[in-house]
C-alpha positions, 0 to 999 in steps of 0.5 A, spaced: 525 543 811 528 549 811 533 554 807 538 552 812 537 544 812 537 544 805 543 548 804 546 544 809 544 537 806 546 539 799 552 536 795 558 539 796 561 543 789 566 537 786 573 540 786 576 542 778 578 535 777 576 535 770 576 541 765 571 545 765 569 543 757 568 536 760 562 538 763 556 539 760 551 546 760 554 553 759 554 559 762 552 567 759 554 572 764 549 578 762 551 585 760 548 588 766 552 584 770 559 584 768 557 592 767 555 593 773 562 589 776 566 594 771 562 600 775 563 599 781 570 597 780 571 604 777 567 608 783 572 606 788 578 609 784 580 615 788 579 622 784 572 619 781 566 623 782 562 619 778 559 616 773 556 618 766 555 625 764 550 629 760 542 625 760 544 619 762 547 621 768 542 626 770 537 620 769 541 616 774 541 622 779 533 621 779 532 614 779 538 614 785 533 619 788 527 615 788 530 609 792 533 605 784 540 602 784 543 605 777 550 602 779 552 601 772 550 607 769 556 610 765 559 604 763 558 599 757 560 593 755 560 588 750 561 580 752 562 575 747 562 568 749 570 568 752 573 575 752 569 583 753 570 590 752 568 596 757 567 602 756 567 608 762 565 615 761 567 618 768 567 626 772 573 626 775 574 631 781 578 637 781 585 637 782 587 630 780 591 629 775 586 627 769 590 621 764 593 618 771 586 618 774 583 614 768 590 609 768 587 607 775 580 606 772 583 602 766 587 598 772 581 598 776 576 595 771 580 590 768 582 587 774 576 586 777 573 584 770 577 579 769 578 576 776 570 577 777 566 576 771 572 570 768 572 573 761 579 576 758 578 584 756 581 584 751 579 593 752 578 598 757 576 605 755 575 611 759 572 617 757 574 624 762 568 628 760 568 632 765 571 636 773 567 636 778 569 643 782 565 642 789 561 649 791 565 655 792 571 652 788 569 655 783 568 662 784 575 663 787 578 661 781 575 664 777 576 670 781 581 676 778 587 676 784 586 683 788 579 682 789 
């Protein structure tokens, strides 16, 4: 039998009749996957450059080079059985507006949390810890008018 059969002739998911406690087994949702939903939404927010900063990042930019998935890299969570809490160190891009951006990562990240991972989030902290200024931005601002 192939994949397909097998997929095609398995019981269909019972409709939520009755509560989830009623039924037996558990559910664990590991920290690298809720951390990786909680990256990914704060990726997406426009005047995000990127996550992490300092070493951490820096190992990201390597294993991202090499062909290794590092998506979750500047975000940290802490998953309890019905609630969690994210932590998002991000380098915003030059010219947005630094407090807004992180509003829109908190928004973002919590949403996504919530509706993906199914647990409620009790906090979502974001840390600006530093501006991306693209090549050659730079050296004109801090360029002395008249030059």
């Amino acid at each position: 039998m192939t994949s397909l059969e097998s997929r095609a002739t398995a019981p269909a998911v019972p409709h939520r009749d009755r509560r989830d406690e009623d039924m037996a087994g558990a559910t664990h949702i590991a920290d690298i996957a809720a951390a990786r939903v909680a990256a990914l939404a704060a990726r997406r927010v426009p005047g995000v450059h990127a996550l992490g900063a300092g070493t951490p990042r820096a190992i990201g930019a390597i294993r991202e080079a090499v062909g290794a998935d590092d998506t979750r890299s500047g975000v940290r969570v802490e998953v309890g059985s019905r609630q969690i809490a994210v932590d998002v160190v991000l380098i915003a891009e030059f010219g947005e507006h630094l407090r807004e951006t992180a509003e829109r990562v908190r928004a973002a990240v919590h949403h996504d949390v919530e509706r993906l991972v199914g647990l409620q989030v009790t906090e979502v902290n974001v840390e600006v810890a530093d501006v991306h200024v693209p090549d050659g931005r730079l050296e004109r601002a801090e360029r002395p008018e008249g030059d």
